[in-house]
C-alpha positions as CSV (number, residue, x, y, z in Angstrom):
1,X,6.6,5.8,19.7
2,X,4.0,3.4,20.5
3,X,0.3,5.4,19.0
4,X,-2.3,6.6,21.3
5,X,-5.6,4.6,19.9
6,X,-8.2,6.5,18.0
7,X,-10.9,7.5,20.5
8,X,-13.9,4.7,19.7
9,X,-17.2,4.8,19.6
10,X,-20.4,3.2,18.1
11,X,-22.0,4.3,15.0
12,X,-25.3,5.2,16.2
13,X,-23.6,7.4,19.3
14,X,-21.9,9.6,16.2
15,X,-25.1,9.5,14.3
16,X,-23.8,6.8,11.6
17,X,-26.6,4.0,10.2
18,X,-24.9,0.8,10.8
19,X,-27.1,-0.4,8.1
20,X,-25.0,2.0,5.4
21,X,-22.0,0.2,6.1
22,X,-23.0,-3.3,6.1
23,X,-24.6,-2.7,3.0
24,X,-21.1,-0.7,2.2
25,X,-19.7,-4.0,2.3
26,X,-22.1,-6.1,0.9
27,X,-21.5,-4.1,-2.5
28,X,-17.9,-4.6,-2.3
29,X,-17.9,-8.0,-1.3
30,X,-19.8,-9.1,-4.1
31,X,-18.5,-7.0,-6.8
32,X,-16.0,-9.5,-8.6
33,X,-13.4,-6.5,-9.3
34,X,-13.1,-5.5,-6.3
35,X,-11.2,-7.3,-3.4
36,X,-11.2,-5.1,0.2
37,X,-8.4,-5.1,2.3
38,X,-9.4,-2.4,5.0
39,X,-12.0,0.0,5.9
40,X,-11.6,2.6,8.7
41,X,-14.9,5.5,9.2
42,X,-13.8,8.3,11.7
43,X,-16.9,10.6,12.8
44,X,-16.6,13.5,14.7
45,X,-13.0,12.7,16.1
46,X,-14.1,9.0,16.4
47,X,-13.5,5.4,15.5
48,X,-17.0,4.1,14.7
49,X,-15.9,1.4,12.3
50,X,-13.0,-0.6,11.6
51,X,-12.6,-4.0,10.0
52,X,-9.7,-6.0,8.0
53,X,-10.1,-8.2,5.8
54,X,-8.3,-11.4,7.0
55,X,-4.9,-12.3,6.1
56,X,-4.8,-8.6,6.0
57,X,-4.4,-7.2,9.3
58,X,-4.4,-3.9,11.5
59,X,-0.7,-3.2,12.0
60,X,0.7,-4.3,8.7
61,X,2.1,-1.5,6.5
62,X,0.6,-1.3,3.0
63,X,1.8,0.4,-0.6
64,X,0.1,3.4,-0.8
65,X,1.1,4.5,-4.0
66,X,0.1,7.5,-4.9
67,X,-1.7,8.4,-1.4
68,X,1.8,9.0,-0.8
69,X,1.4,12.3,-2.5
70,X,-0.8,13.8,0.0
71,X,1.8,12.9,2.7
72,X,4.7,14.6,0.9
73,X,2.1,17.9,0.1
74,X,2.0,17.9,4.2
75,X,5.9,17.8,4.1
76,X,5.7,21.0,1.7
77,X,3.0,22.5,3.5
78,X,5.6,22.1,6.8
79,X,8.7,23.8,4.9
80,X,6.6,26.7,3.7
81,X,4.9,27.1,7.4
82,X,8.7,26.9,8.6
83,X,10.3,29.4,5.7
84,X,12.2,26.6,3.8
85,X,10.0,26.5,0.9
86,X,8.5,29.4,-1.2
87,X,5.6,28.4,-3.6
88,X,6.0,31.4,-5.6
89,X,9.9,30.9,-6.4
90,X,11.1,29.5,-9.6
91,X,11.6,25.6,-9.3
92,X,15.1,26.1,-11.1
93,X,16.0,28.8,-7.9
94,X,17.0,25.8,-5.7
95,X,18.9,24.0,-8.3
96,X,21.3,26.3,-9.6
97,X,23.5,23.6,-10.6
98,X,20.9,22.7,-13.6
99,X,20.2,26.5,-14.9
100,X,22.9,26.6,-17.6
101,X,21.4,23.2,-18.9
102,X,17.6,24.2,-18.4
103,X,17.0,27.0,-21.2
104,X,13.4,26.4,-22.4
105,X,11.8,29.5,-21.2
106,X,8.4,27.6,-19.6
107,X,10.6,25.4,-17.6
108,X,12.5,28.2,-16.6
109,X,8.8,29.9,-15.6
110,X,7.9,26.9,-13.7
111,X,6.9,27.5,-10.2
112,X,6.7,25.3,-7.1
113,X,3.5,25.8,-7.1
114,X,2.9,24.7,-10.5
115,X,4.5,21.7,-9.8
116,X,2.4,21.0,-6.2
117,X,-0.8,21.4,-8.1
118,X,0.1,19.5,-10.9
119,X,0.2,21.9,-13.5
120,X,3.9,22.4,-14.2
121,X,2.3,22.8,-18.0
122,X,2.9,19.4,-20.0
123,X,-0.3,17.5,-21.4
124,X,1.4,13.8,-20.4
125,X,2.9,12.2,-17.7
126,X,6.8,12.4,-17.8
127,X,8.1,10.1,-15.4
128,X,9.7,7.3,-18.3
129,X,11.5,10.4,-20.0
130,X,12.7,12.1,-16.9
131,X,14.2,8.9,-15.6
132,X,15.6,7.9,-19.0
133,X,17.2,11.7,-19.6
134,X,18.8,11.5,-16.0
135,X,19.0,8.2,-13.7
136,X,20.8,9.9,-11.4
137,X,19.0,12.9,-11.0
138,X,15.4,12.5,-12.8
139,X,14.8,16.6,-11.3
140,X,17.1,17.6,-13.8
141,X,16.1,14.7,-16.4
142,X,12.0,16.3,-15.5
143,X,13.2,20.1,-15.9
144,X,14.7,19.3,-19.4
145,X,11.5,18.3,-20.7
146,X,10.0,21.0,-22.4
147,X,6.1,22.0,-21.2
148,X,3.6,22.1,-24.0
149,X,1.7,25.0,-22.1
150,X,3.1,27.4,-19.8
151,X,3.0,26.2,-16.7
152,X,-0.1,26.6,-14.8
153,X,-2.8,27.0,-17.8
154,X,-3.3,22.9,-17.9
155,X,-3.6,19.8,-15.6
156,X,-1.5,17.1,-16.3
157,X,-1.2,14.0,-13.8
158,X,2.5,14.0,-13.6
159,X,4.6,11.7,-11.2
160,X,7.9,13.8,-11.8
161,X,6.0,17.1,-10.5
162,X,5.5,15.7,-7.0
163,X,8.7,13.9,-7.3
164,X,10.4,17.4,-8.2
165,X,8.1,18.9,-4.7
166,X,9.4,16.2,-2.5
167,X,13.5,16.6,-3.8
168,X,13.0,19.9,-2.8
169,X,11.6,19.6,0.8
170,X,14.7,16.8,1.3
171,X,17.4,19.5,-0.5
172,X,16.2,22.0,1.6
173,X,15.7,20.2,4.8
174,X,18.7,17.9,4.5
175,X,16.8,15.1,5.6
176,X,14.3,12.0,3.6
177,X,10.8,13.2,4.1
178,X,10.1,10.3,6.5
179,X,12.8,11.9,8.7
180,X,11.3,15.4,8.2
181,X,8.4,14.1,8.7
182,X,8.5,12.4,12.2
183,X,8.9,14.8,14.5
184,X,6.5,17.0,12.7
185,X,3.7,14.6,11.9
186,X,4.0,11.2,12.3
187,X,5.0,11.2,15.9
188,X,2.5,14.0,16.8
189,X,-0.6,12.0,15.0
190,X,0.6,8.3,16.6
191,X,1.5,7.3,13.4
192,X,4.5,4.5,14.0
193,X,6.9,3.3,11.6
194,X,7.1,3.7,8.3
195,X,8.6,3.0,5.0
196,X,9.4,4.5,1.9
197,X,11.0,3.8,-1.9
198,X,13.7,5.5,-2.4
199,X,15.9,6.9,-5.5
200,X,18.7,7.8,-5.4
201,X,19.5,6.1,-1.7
202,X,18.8,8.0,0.6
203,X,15.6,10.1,-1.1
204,X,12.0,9.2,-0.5
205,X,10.4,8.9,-4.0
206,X,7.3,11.3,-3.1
207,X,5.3,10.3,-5.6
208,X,4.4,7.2,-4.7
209,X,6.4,4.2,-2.5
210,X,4.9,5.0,1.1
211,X,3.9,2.0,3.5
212,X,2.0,2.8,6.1
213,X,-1.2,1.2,8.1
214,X,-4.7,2.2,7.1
215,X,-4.8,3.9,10.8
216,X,-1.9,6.3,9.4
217,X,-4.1,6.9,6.1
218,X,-7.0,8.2,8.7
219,X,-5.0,10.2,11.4
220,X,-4.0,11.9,8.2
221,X,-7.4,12.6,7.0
222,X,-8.4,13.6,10.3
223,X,-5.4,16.1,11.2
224,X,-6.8,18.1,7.5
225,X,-10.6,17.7,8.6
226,X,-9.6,19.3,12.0
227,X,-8.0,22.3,10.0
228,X,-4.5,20.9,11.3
229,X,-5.4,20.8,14.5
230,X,-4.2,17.4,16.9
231,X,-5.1,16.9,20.2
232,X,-5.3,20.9,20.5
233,X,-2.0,21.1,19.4
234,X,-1.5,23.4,15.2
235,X,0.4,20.9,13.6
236,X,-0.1,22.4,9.9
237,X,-1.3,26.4,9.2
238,X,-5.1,26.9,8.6
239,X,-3.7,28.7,5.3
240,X,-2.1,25.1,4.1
241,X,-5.0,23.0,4.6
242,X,-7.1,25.5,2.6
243,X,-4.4,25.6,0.0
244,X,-3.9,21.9,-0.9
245,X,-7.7,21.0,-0.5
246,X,-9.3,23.5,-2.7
247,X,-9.1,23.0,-7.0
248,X,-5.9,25.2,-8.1
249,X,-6.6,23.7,-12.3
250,X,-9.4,22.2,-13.7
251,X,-9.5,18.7,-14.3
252,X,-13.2,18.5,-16.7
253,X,-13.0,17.1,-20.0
254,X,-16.0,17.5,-21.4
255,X,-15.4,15.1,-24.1
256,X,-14.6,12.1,-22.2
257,X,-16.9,9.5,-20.6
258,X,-17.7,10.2,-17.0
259,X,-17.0,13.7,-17.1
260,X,-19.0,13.9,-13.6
261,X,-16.5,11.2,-12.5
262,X,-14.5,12.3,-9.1
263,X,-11.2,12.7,-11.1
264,X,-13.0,15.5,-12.9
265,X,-13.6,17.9,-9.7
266,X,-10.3,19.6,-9.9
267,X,-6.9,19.2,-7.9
268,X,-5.5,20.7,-5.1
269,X,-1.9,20.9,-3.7
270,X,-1.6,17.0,-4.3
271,X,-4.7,16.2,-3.1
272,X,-8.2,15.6,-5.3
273,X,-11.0,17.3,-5.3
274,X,-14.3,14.9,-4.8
275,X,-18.3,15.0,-5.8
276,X,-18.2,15.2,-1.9
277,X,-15.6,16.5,0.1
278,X,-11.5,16.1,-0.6
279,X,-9.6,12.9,-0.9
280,X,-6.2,11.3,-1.5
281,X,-5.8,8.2,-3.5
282,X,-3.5,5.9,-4.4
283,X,-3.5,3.4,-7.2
284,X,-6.0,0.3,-6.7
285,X,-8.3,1.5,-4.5
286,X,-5.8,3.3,-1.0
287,X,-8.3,6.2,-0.5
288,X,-8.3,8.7,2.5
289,X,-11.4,10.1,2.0
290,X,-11.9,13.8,3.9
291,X,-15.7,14.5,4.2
292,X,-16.2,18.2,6.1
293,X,-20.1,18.4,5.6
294,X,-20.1,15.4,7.3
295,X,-17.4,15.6,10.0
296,X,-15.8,12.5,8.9
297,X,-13.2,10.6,7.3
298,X,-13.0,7.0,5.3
299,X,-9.9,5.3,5.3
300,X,-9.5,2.1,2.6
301,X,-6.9,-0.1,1.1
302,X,-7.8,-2.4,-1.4
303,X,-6.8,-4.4,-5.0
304,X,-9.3,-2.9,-8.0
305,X,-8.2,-1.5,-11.0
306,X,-12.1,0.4,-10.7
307,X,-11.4,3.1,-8.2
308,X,-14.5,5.0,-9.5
309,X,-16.9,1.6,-8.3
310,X,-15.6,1.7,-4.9
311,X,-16.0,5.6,-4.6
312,X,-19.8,5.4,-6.0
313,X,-20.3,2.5,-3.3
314,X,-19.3,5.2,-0.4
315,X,-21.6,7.3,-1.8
316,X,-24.4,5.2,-2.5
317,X,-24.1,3.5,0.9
318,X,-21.8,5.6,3.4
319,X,-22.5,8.9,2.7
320,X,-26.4,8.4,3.5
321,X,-25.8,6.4,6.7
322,X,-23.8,10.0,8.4
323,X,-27.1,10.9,9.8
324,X,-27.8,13.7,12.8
325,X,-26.4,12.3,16.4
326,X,-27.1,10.4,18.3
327,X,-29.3,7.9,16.4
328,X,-31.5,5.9,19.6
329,X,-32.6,2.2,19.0
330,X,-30.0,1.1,16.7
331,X,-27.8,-1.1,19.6
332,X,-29.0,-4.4,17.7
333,X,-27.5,-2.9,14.5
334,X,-24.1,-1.3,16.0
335,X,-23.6,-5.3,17.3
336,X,-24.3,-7.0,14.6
337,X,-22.1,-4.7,12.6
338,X,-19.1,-4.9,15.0
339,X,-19.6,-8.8,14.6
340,X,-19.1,-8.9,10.8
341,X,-16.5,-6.4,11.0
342,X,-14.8,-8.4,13.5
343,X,-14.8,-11.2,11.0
344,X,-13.7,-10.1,7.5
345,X,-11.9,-12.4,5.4
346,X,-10.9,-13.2,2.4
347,X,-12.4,-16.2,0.7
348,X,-9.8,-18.8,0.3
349,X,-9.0,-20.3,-3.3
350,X,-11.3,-23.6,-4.3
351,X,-9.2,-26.1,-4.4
352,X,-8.1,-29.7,-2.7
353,X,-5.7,-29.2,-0.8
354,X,-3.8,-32.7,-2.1
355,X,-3.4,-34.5,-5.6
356,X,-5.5,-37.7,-6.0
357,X,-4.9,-40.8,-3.2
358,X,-1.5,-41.7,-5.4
359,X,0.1,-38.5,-5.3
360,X,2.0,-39.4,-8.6
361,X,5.1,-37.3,-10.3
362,X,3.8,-34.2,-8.0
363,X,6.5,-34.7,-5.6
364,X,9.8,-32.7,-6.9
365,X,8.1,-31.3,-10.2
366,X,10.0,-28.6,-11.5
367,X,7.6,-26.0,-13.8
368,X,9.3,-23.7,-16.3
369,X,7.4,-21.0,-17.7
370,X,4.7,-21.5,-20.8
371,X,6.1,-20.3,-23.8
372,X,9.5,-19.6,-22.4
373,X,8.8,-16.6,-20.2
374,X,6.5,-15.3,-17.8
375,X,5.3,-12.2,-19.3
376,X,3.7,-10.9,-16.0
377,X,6.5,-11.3,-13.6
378,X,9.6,-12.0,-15.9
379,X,12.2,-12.8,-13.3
380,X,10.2,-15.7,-12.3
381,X,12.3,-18.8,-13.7
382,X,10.6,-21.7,-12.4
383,X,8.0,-23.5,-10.2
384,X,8.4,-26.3,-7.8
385,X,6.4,-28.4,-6.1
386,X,7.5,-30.3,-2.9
387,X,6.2,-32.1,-0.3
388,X,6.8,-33.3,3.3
389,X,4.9,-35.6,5.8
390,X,1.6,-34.8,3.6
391,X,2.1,-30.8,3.7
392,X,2.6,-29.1,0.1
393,X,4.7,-26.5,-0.6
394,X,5.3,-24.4,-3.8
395,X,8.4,-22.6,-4.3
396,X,9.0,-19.9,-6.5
397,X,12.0,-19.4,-8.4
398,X,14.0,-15.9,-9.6
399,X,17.3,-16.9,-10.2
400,X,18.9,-17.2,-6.6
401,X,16.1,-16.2,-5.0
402,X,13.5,-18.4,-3.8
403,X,10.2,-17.6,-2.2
404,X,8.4,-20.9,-0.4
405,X,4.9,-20.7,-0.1
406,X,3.3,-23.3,2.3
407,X,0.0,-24.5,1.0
408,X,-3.0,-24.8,3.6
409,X,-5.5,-27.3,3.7
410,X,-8.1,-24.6,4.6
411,X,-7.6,-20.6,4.2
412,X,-4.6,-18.9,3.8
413,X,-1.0,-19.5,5.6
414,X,0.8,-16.4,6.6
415,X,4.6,-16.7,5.9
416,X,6.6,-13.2,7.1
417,X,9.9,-13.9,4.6
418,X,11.6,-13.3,3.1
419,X,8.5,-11.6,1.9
420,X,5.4,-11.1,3.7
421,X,3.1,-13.2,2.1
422,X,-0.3,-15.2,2.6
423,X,-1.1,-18.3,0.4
424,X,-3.6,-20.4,-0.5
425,X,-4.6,-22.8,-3.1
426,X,-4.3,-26.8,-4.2
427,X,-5.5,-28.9,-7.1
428,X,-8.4,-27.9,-9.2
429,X,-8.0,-31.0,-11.3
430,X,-6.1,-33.8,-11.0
431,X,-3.1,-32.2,-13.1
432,X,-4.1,-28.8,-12.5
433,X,-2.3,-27.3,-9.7
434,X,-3.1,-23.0,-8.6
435,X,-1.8,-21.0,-5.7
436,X,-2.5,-17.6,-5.3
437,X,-0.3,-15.4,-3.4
438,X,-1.3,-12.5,-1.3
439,X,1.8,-9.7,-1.0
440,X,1.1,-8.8,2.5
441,X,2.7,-5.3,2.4
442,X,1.5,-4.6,-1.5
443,X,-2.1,-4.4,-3.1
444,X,-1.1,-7.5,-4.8
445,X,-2.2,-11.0,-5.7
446,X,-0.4,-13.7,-8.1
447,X,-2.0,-16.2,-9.4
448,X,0.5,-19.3,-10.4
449,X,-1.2,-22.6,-12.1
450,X,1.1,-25.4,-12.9
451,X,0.3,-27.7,-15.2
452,X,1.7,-31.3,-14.9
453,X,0.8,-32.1,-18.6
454,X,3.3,-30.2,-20.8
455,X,5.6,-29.0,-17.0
456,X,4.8,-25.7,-17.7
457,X,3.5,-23.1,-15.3
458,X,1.5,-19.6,-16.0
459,X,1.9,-16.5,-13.3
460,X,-0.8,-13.7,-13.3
461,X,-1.2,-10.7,-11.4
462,X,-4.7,-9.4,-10.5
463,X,-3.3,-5.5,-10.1
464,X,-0.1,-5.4,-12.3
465,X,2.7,-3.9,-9.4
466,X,3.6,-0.2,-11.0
467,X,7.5,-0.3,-9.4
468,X,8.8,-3.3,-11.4
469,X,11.6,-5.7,-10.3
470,X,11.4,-9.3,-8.8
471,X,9.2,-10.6,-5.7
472,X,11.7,-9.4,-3.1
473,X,10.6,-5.5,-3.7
474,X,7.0,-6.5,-2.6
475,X,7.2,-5.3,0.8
476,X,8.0,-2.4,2.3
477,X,11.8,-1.0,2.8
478,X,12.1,-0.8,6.5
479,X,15.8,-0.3,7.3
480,X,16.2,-3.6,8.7
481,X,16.0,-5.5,6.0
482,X,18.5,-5.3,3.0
483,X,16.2,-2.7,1.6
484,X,17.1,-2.8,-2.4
485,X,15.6,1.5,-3.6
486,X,15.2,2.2,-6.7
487,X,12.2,3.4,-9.4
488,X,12.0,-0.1,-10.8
């Protein structure tokens, strides 16, 4: 279904200081860690900024990761509301087939709610022993892991918990949670398609592997700041939203640095507690950001390994600028911000865009990898460099697959496959060559240099990818394409 547009407005009609954004976006765009993709503010029910940060672009779908976890909370919240689900009952209750190998008497104690809040009582993540105990079924691999607490006395952030919380809601429904999901949420809130890891086929991971557009992150974000109320229409109970936004288990440690960090305010049913407000968050910097004092929502994707740095910029910049409404005389200020917004992009790499006047032994080079193996992307197998009527092209190699990256003489050049991808780059010395690639549907940038001296070539990613396997699996699964699941 084809989504109704957020209802839009300007900032200074909602009572939001144009000025707190822009300088919102001067921090980010200047801090060297931090590379935006999208920023969406909601205020009182409406769009009052929205910007993308160009090759990025409003209706492409990105990797979540771990905001994903506040979707498939919504799913659970939906099977209790509907009687499927009971956060009270033993986790074990609905898999029966698992109780005469399940016999430690904490896992046997372990409750779904335990499990929602993350508290199912272990002091580690579990997710590389769960998957190594069972492939097939990492529930069963999870639930034969011991706790070192009983379950519910300790916060642990734990990817087979949510995992274990979304196999349930697809057991008990009989369907993925993107199917469960659709008629329930996505297709009331506008949201449009979707994508979403799975393991084994046919089961959305939960935990993390959603796609979706940073306009799904906000109608999200809205539906909980409007008590799960759309468009007059109760699409989640009052009693849910309370439930997976308040702290259920401490998250403090008083002996770490940044205690008053907002990973130290306590988690809810898969969402976090924040200095201000509620929030979801997914690795690198995919935040949906629910502020009730302020009637509003922030919506963000990014690529930054400091998450903290971007949430201190909204409240250093944003969280001032949601002022009393309307704000009068600030039309030069809504225009000038709708300008820049309008024109977000990301700078290009620095680079000629061709070798010297003789092009030299450029032309065919093949690159293998320095010292034998790439050790940030080992699949990759070689680099080469090819060129046509003056127009470059670098092709990456993974054994038979090959990814052809076009190189622009200015920006970035968008190529949709067999992997959505932007590119830019050229020579920054005459036997120097880089191209950095931008994975369209991911958080993600590679950096490859090939250098002509020794044939080598390096490959670097700025955010490491967190579901391994070669190039192909950075984009999201939509059914139409060959859409290889798995954990890794």
């Amino acid at each position: 279904m084809s989504a109704r547009p957020l209802p839009v407005s300007t900032p200074a009609e909602q009572g939001v200081d144009a000025r707190g954004i822009e300088a919102f976006l001067d921090t980010v765009e200047a801090a060297p860690d931090i590379e935006p993709h999208s920023l969406m503010i909601v205020r009182h029910g409406r769009l009052v900024a929205s910007g993308w940060w160009a090759p990025y672009t409003a209706e492409r779908p990105q990797l979540l990761y771990s905001l994903s976890k506040s979707f498939t909370s919504t799913a659970a919240g939906l099977a209790v509301a509907e009687g499927l689900l009971d956060l009270d009952a033993p986790v074990l209750s609905y898999f029966p087939e698992f109780a005469a190998d399940i016999t430690d008497p904490r896992s046997r104690a372990m409750r779904v709610r335990h499990i929602a809040s993350m508290a199912s009582g272990h002091l580690t993540d579990t997710a590389d022993e769960a998957f190594r105990l069972d492939r097939a079924e990492p529930v069963r691999g999870f639930l034969l892991i011991p706790p070192d607490r009983d379950p519910g006395s300790v916060f642990a952030y734990n990817q087979p918990a949510t995992y274990t919380l979304a196999a349930l809601v697809q057991r008990l429904s009989g369907q993925s949670l993107t199917e469960y999901l659709r008629p329930r949420l996505l297709d009331p809130l506008g949201i449009g398609e979707v994508a979403w890891i799975q393991h084994p086929r046919g089961r959305d991971l939960g935990f993390s592997g959603l796609h979706a557009t940073t306009d799904a992150i906000a109608r999200l974000g809205l539906l909980y700041l409007q008590d799960g109320v759309w468009e007059g229409r109760r699409l989640l109970p009052s009693s849910w939203v309370a439930e997976a936004t308040r702290p259920h288990v401490s998250t403090a440690d008083s002996t770490a640095v940044g205690a008053a960090s907002d990973w130290q305010q306590g988690y809810g049913l898969q969402f976090w507690a924040s200095r201000h407000g509620f929030r979801g968050d997914g690795a690198y910097g995919q935040f949906c950001v629910v502020l009730p004092d302020h009637d509003a929502v922030i919506a963000t994707t990014a690529a930054t390994v400091q998450m903290q740095k971007l949430l201190d910029a909204m409240w250093r910049h944003l969280l001032p600028a949601l002022g009393p409404s309307p704000l009068p005389g600030r039309t030069d200020a809504d225009q000038a911000l709708r300008h820049r917004l309008d024109r977000l992009a990301l700078p290009p790499v620095a680079a000629r865009p061709g070798p010297a006047a003789d092009p030299g032994p450029w032309p065919g080079a093949r690159f293998t990898p320095r010292g034998g193996r790439c050790g940030d992307q080992p699949t990759l197998t070689a680099a080469e460099v090819t060129e046509e009527d003056g127009a470059w092209t670098v092709t990456l190699v993974e054994d038979e697959d090959r990814l052809a990256l076009r190189l622009p003489e200015a920006g970035w050049a968008v190529g949709e496959g067999p992997v959505p991808t932007a590119a830019s780059g050229g020579w920054t010395g005459p036997d120097t060559l880089r191209v950095d690639v931008l994975f369209l549907e991911t958080p993600h940038r590679l950096t490859v240099t090939c250098a002509l001296d020794d044939g080598t070539f390096t490959a670097r990613w700025h955010t490491t990818p967190l579901h391994a396997g070669p190039l192909r699996r950075r984009r999201a699964p939509f059914p139409s394409r060959d859409g290889s699941t798995g954990r890794g």
